[in-house]
DSSP file (Angstrom, degrees, kcal/mol; ACC not computed):
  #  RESIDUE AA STRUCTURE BP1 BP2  ACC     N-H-->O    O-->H-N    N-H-->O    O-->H-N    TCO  KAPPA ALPHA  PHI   PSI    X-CA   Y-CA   Z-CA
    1    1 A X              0   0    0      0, 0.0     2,-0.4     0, 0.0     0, 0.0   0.000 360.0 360.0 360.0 132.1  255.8  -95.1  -83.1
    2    2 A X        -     0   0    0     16,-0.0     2,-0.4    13,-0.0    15,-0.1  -0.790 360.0-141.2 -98.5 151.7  252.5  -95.2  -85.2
    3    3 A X        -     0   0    0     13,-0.4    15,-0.0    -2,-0.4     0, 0.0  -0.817  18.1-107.8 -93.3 139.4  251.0  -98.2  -86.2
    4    4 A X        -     0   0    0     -2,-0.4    12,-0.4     1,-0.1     2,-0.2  -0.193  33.4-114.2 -38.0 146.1  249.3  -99.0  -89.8
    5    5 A X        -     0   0    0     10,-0.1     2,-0.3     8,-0.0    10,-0.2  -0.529  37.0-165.2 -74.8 166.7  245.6  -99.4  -89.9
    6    6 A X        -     0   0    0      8,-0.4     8,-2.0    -2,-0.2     2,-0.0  -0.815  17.5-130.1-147.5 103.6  244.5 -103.1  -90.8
    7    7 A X  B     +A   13   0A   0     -2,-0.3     6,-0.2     6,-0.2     3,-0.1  -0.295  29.6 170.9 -56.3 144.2  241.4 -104.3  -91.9
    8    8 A X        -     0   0    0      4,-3.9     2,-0.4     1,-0.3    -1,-0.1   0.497  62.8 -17.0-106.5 -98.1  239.9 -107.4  -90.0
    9    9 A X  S >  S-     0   0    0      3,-0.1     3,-2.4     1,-0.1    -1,-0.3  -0.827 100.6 -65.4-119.1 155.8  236.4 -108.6  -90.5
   10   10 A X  T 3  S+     0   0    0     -2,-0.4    25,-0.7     1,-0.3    -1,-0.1   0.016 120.0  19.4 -66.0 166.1  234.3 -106.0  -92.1
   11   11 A X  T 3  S+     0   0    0      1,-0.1    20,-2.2    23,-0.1     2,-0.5   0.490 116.6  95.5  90.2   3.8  233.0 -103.3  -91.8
   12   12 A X  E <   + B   0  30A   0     -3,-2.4    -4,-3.9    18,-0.2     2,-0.4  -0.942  40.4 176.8-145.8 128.0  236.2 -103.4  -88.8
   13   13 A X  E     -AB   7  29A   0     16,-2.7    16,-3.4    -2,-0.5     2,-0.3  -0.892  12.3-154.8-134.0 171.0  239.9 -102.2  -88.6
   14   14 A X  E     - B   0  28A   0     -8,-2.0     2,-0.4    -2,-0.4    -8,-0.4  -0.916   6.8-168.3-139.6 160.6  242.1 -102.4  -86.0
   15   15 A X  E     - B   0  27A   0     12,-0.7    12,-1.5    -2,-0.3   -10,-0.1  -0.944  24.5-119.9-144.2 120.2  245.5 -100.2  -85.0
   16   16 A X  E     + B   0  26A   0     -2,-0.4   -13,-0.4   -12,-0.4    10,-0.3  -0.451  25.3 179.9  -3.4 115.2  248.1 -100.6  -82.6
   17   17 A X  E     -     0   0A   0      8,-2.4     2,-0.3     1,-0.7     9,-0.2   0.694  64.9 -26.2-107.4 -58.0  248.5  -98.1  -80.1
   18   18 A X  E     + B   0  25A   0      7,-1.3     7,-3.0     2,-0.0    -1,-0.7  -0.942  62.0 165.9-150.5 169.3  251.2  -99.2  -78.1
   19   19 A X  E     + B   0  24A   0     -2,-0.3     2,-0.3     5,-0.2     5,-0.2  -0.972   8.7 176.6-163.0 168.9  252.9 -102.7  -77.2
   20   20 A X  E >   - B   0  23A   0      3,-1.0     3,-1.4    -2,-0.2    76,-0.2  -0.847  65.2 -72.9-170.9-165.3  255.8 -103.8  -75.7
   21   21 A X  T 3  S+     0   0    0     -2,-0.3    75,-2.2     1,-0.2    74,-0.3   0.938 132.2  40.9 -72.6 -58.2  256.7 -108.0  -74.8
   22   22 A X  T 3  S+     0   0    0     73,-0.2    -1,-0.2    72,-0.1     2,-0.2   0.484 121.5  19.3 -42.5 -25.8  253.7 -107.6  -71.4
   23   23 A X  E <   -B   20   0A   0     -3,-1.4    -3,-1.0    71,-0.2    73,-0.3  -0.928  51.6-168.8-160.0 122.7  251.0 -105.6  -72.9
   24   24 A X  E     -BC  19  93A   0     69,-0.6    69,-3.0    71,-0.3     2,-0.3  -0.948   8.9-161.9-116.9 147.1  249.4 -104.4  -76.1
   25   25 A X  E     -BC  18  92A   0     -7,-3.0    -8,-2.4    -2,-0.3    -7,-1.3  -0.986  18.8-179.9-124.1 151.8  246.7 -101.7  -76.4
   26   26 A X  E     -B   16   0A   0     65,-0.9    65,-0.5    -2,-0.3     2,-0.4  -0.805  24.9-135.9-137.9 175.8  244.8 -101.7  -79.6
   27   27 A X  E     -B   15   0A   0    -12,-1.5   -12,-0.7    -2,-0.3     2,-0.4  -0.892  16.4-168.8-150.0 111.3  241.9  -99.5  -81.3
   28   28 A X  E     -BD  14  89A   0     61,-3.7    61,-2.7    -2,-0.4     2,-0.5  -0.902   8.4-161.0 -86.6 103.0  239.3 -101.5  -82.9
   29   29 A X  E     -BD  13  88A   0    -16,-3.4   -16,-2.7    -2,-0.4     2,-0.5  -0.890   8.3-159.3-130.3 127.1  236.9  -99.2  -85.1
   30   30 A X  E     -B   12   0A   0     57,-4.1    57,-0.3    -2,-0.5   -18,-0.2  -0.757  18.5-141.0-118.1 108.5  233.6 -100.4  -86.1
   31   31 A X        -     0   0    0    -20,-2.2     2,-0.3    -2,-0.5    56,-0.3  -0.032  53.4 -93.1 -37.7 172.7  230.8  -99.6  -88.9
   32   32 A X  S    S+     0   0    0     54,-0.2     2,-0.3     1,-0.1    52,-0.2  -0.743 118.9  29.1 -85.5 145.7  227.3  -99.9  -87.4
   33   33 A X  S    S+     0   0    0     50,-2.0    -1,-0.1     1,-0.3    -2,-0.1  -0.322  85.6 131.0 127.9 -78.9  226.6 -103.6  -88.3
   34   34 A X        -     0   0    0     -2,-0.3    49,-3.0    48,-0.2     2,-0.4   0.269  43.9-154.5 -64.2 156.3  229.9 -104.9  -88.3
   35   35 A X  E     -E   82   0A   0    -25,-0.7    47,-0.2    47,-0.2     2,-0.2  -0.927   9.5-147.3-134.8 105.2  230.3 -108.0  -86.3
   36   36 A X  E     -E   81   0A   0     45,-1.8    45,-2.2    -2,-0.4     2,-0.1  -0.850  50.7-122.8 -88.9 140.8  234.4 -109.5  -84.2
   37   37 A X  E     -     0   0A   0      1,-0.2    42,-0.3    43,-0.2    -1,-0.1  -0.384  23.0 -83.9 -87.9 142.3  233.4 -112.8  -84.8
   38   38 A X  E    S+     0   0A   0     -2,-0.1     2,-0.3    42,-0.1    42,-0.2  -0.204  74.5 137.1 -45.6 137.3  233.1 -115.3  -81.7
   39   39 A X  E     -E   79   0A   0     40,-1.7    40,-2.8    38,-0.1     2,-0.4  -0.982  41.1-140.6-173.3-174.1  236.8 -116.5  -81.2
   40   40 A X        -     0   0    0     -2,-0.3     2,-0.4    38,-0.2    35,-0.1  -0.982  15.6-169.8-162.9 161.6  239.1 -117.1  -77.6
   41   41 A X        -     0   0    0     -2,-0.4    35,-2.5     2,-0.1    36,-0.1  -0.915  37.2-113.7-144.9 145.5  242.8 -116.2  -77.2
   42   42 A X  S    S+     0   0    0     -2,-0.4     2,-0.6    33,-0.2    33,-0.2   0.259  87.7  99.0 -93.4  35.0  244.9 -117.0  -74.5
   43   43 A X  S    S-     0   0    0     31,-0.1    52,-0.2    50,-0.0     2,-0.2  -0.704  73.5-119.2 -93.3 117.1  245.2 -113.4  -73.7
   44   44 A X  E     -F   94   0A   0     50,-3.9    50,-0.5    -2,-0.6     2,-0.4  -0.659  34.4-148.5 -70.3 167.0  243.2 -111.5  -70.8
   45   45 A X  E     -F   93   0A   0     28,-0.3    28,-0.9    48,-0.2     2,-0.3  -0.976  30.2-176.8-163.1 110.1  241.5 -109.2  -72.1
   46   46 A X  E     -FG  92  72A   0     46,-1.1    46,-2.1    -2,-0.4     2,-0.4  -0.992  19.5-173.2-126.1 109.6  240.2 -105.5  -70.9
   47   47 A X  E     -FG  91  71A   0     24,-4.2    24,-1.4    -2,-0.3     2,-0.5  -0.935   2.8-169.7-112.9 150.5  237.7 -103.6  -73.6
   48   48 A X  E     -FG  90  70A   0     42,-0.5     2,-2.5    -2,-0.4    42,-1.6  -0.943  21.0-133.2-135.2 116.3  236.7 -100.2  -73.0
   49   49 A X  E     +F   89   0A   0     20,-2.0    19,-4.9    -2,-0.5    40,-0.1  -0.558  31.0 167.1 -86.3  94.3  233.9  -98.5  -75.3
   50   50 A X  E    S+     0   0A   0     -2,-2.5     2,-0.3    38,-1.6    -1,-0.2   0.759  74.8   9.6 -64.7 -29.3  235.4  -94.8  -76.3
   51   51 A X  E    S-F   88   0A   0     37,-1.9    37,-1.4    15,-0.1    -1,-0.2  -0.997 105.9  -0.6-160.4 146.6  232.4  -94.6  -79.0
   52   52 A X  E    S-     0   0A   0     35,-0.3     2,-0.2    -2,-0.3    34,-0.2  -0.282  75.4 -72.9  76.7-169.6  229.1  -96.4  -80.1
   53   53 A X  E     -F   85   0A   0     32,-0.8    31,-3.4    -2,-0.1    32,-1.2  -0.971  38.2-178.2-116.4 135.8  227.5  -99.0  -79.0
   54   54 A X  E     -FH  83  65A   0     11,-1.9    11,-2.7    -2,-0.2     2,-0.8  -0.923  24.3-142.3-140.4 158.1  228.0 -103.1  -79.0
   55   55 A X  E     -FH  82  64A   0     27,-4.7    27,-1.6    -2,-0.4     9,-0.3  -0.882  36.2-155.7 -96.8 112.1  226.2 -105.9  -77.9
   56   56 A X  E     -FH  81  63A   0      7,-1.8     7,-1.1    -2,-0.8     2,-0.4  -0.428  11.7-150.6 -85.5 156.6  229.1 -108.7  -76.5
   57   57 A X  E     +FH  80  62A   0     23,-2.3    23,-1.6     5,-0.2     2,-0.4  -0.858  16.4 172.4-133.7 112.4  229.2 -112.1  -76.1
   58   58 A X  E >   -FH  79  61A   0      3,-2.6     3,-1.5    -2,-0.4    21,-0.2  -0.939  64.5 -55.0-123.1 154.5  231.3 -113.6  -73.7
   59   59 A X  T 3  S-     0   0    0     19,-3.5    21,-0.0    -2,-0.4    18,-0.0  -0.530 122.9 -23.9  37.4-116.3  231.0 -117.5  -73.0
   60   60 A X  T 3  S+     0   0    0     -2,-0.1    -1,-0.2     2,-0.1     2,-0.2   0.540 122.1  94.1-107.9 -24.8  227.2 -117.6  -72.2
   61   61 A X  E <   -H   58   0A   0     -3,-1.5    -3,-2.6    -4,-0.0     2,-0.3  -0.613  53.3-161.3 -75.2 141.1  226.7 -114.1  -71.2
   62   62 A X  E     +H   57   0A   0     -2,-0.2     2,-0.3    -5,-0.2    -5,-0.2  -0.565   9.2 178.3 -96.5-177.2  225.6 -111.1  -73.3
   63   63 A X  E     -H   56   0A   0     -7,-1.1    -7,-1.8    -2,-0.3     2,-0.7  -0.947  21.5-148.1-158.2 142.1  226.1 -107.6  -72.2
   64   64 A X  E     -H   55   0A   0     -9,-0.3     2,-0.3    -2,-0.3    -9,-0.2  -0.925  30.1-156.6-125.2 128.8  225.1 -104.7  -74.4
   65   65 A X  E     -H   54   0A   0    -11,-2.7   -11,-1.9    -2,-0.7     2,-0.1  -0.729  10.5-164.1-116.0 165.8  227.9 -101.5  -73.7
   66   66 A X        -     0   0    0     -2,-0.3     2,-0.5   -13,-0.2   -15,-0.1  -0.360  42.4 -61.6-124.2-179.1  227.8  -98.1  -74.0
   67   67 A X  S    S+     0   0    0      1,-0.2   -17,-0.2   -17,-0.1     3,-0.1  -0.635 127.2  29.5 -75.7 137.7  230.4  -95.3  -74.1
   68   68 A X  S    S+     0   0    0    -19,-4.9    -1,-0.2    -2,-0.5   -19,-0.1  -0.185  98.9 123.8  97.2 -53.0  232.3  -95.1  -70.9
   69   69 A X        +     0   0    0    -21,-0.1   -20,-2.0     1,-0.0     2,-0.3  -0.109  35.1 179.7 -78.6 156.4  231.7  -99.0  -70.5
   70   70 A X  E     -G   48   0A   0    -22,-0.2     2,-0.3    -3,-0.1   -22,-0.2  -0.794   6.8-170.1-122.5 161.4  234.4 -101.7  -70.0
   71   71 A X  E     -G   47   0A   0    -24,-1.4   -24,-4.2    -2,-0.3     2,-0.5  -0.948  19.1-133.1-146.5 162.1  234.2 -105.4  -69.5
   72   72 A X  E     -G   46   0A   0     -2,-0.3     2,-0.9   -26,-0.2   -26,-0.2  -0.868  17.3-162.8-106.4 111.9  237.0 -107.7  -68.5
   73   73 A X        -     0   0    0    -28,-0.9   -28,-0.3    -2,-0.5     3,-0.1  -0.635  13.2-144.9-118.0 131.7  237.7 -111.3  -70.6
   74   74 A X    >   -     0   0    0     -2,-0.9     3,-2.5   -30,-0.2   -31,-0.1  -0.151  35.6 -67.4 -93.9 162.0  239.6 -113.7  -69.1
   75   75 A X  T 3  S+     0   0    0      1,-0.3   -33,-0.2   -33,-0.2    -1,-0.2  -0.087 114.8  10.3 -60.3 131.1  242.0 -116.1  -70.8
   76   76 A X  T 3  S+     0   0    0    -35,-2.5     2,-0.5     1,-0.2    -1,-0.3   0.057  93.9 147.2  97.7  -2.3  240.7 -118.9  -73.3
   77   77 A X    <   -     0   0    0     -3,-2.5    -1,-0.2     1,-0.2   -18,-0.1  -0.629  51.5-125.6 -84.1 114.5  236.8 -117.3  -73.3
   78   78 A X        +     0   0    0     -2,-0.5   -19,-3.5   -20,-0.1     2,-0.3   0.208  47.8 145.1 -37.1 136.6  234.9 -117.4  -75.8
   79   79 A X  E     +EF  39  58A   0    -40,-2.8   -40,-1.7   -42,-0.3     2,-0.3  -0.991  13.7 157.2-170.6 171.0  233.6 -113.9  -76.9
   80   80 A X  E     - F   0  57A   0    -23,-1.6   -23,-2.3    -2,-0.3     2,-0.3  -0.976  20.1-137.6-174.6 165.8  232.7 -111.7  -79.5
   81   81 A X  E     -EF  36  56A   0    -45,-2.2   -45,-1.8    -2,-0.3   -25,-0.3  -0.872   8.4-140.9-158.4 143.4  230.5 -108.6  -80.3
   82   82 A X  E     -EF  35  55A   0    -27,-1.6   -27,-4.7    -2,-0.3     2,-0.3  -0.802  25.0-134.6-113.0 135.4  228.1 -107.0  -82.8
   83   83 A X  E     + F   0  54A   0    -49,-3.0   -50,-2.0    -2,-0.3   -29,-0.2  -0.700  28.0 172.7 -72.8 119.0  228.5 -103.3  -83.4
   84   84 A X  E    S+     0   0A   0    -31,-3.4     2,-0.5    -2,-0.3    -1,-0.2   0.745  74.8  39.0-109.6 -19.7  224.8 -101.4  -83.3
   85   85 A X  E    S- F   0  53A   0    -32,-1.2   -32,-0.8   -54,-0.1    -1,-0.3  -0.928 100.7-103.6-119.8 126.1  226.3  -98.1  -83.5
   86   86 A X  E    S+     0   0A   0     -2,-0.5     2,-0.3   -34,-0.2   -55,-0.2   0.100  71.4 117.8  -9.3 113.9  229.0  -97.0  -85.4
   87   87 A X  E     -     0   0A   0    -57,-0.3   -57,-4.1   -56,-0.3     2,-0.5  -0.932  52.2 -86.7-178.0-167.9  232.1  -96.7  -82.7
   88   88 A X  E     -DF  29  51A   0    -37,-1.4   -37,-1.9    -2,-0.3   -38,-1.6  -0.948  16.7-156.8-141.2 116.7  235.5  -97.6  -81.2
   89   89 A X  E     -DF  28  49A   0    -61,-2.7   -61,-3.7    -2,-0.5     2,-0.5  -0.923   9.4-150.6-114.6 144.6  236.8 -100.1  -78.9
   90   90 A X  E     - F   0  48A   0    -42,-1.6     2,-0.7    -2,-0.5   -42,-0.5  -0.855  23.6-176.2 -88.2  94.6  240.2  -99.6  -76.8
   91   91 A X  E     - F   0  47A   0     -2,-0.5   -65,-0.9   -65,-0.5     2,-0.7  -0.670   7.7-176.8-102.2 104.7  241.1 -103.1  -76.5
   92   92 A X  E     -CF  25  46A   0    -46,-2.1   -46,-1.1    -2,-0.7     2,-0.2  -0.903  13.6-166.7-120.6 141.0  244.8 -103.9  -74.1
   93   93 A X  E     -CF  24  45A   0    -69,-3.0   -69,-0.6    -2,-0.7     2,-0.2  -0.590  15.9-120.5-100.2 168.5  245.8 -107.4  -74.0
   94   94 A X  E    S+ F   0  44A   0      1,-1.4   -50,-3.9   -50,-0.5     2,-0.2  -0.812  97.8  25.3-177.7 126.0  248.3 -109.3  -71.7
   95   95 A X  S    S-     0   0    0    -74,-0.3    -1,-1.4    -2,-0.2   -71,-0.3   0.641 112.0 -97.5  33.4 158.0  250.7 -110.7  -73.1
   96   96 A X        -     0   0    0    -75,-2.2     2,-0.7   -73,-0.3    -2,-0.2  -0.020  33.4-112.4 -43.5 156.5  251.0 -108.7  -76.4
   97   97 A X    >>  -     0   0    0     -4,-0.1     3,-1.9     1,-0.1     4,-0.6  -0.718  33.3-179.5 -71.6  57.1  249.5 -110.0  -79.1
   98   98 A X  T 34 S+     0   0    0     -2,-0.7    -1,-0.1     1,-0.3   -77,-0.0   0.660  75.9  82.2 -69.0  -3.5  252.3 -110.9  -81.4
   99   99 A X  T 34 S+     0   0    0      1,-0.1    -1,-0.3     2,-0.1    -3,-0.0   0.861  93.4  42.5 -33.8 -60.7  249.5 -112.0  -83.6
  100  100 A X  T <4        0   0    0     -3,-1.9    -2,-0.2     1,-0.2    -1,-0.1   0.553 360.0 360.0 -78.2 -18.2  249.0 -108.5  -84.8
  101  101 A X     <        0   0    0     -4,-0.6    -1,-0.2   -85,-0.0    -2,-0.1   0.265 360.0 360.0 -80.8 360.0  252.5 -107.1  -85.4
């Protein structure tokens, strides 16, 4: 199944890849700039930088990632991340997001 593209916050859209009731994987794609706004979920959280670069914040730590890097964010933590070069995060969730469907 393909998913729609969606716009989010600007300069950022997001796609569905796959889901089913356990798991969702998603593909986030980001202008250079463009800013997911600080927010928390009750979801864990795995993000994996296919392309650019972004600086994250989660809770009180930053981390600035590359292609090839992943970070793991665990359920209810605040986090967020500013795009400094144009790229793509692979995002899987647990639970699904039923937010996004």
């Amino acid at each position: 199944m393909r998913y729609p593209v969606v716009p989010t916050d600007p300069g950022v859209t997001r796609q569905v890849l796959a889901e089913n009731p356990d798991l969702m994987v998603v593909a986030f794609r980001f202008h250079d700039g463009a800013e997911g706004k600080l927010h928390n979920h009750p979801h864990a959280q795995a993000t994996y930088v296919e392309a650019g670069r972004f600086t994250f914040t989660v809770g009180d730590v930053t981390h600035d990632l590359g292609p090839g890097d992943s970070i793991v964010i665990p359920s209810g933590v605040r986090h967020g991340c500013v795009c400094t070069a144009a790229g793509t995060l692979i995002d899987s969730f647990t639970p699904r997001r039923d937010d996004f469907l």
